[in-house]
C-alpha positions as protocol buffer text, in pm:
chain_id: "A"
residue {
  index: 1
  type: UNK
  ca { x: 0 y: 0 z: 0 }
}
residue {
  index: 2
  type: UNK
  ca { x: 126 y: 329 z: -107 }
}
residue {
  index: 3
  type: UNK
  ca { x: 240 y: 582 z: 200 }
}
residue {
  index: 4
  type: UNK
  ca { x: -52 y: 928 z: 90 }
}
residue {
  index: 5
  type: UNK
  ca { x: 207 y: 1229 z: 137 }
}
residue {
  index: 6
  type: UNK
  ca { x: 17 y: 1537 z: 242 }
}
residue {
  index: 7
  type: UNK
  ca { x: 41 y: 1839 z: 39 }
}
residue {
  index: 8
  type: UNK
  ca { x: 268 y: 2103 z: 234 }
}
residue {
  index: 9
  type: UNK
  ca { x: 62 y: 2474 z: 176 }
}
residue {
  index: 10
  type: UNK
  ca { x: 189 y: 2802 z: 285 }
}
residue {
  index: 11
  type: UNK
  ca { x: 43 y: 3015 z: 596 }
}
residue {
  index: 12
  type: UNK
  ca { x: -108 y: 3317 z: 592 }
}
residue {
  index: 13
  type: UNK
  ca { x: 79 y: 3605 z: 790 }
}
residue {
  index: 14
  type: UNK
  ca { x: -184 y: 3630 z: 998 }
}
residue {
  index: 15
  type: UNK
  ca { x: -153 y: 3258 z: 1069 }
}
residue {
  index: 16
  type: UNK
  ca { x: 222 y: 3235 z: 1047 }
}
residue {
  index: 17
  type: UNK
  ca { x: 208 y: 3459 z: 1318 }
}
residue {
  index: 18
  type: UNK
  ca { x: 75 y: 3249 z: 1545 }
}
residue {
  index: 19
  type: UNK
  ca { x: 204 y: 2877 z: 1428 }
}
residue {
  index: 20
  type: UNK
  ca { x: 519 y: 2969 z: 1232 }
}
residue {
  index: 21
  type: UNK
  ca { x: 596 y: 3052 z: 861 }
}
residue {
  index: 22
  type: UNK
  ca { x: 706 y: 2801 z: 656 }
}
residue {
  index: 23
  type: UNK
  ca { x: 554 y: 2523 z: 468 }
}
residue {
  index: 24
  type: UNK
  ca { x: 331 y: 2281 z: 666 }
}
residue {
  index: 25
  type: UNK
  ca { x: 35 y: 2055 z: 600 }
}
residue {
  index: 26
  type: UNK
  ca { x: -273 y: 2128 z: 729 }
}
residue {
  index: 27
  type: UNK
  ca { x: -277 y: 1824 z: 1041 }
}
residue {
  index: 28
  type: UNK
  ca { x: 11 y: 2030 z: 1116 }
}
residue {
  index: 29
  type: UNK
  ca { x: -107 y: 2252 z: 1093 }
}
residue {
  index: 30
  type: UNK
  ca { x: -449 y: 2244 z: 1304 }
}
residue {
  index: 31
  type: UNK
  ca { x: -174 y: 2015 z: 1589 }
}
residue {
  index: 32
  type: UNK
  ca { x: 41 y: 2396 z: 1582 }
}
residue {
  index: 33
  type: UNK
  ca { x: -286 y: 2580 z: 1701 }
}
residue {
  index: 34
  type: UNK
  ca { x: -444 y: 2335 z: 1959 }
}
residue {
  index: 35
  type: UNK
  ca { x: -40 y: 2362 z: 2127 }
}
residue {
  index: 36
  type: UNK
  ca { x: -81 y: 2750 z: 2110 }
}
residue {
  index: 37
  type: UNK
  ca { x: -415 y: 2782 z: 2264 }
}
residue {
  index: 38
  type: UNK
  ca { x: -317 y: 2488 z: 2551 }
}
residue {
  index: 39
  type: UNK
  ca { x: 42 y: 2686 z: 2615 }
}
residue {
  index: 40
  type: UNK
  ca { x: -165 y: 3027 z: 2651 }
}
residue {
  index: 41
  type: UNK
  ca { x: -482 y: 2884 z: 2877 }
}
residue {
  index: 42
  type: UNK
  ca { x: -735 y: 2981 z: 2607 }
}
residue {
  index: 43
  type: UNK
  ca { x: -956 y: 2721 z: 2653 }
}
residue {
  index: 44
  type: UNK
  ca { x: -1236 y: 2775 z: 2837 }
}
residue {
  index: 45
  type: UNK
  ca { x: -1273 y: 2664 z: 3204 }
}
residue {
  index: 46
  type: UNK
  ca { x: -1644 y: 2616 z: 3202 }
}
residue {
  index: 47
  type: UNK
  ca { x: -1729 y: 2491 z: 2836 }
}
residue {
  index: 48
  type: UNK
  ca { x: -1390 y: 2292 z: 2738 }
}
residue {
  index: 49
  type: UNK
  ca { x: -1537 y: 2301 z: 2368 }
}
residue {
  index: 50
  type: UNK
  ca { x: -1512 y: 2678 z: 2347 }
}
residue {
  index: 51
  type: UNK
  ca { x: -1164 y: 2878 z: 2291 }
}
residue {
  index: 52
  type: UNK
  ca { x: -1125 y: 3250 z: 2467 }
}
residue {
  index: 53
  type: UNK
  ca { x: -927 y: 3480 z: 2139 }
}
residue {
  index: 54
  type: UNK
  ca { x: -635 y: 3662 z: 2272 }
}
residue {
  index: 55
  type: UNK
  ca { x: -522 y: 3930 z: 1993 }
}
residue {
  index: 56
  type: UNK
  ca { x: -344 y: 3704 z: 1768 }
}
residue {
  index: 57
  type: UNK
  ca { x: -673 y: 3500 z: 1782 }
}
residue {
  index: 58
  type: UNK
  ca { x: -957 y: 3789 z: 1708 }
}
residue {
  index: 59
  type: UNK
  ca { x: -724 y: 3883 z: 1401 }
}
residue {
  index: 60
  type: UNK
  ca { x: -803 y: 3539 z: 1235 }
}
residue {
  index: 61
  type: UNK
  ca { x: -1185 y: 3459 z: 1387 }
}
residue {
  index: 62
  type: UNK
  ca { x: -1262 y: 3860 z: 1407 }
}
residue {
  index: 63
  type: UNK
  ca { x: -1450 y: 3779 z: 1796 }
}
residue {
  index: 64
  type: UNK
  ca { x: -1396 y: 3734 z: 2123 }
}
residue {
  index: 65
  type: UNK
  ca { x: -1439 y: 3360 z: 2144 }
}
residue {
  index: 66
  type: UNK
  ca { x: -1505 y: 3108 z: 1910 }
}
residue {
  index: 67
  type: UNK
  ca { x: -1606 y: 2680 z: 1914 }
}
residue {
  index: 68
  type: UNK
  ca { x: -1305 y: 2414 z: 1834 }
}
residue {
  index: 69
  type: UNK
  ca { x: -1577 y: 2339 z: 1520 }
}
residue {
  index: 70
  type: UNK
  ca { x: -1468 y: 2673 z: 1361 }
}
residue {
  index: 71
  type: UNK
  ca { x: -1118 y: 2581 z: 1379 }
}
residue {
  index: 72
  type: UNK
  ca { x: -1077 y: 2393 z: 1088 }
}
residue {
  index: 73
  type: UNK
  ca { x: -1246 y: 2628 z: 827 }
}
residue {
  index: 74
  type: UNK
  ca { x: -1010 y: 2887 z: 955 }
}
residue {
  index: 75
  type: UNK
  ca { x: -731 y: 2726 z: 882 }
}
residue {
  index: 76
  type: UNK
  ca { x: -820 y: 2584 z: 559 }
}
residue {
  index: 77
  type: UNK
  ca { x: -865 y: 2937 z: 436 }
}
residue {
  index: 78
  type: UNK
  ca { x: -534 y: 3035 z: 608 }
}
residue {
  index: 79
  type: UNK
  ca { x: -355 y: 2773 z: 387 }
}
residue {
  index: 80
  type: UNK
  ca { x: -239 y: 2820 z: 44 }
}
């Protein structure tokens, strides 16, 4: 059985500027932001499924808190 390679996309700034520039697939990724909101506590205490934006955050969502379902859209149109 052939190994499936995932395509390696480019960042956004906005997105670089929270998981790094460089090329990186996407479960990279979407593994880059859940370690950047669990090293800055933005997960919320009382509804685990929910993420608190800090300003790096707000740029890409454009609120104050968002679901973990939104996640992946946003970085799927962060990717190119």
């Amino acid at each position: 059985m052939a190994k499936i390679t995932e395509q390696k996309l480019s960042p956004s700034s906005d997105l670089a500027d929270l998981i790094g520039g460089g090329k990186i697939t996407r479960p990279q990724a979407v593994k880059k932001f859940w370690d950047y909101v669990k090293k800055h506590g933005l997960q919320d205490k009382k509804n685990k499924r929910m993420i608190n934006c800090d300003d790096k955050l707000k740029v890409l969502f454009g609120k104050k808190q968002i679901s973990m379902f939104e996640v992946g859209g946003m970085i799927s149109k962060n990717l190119d």
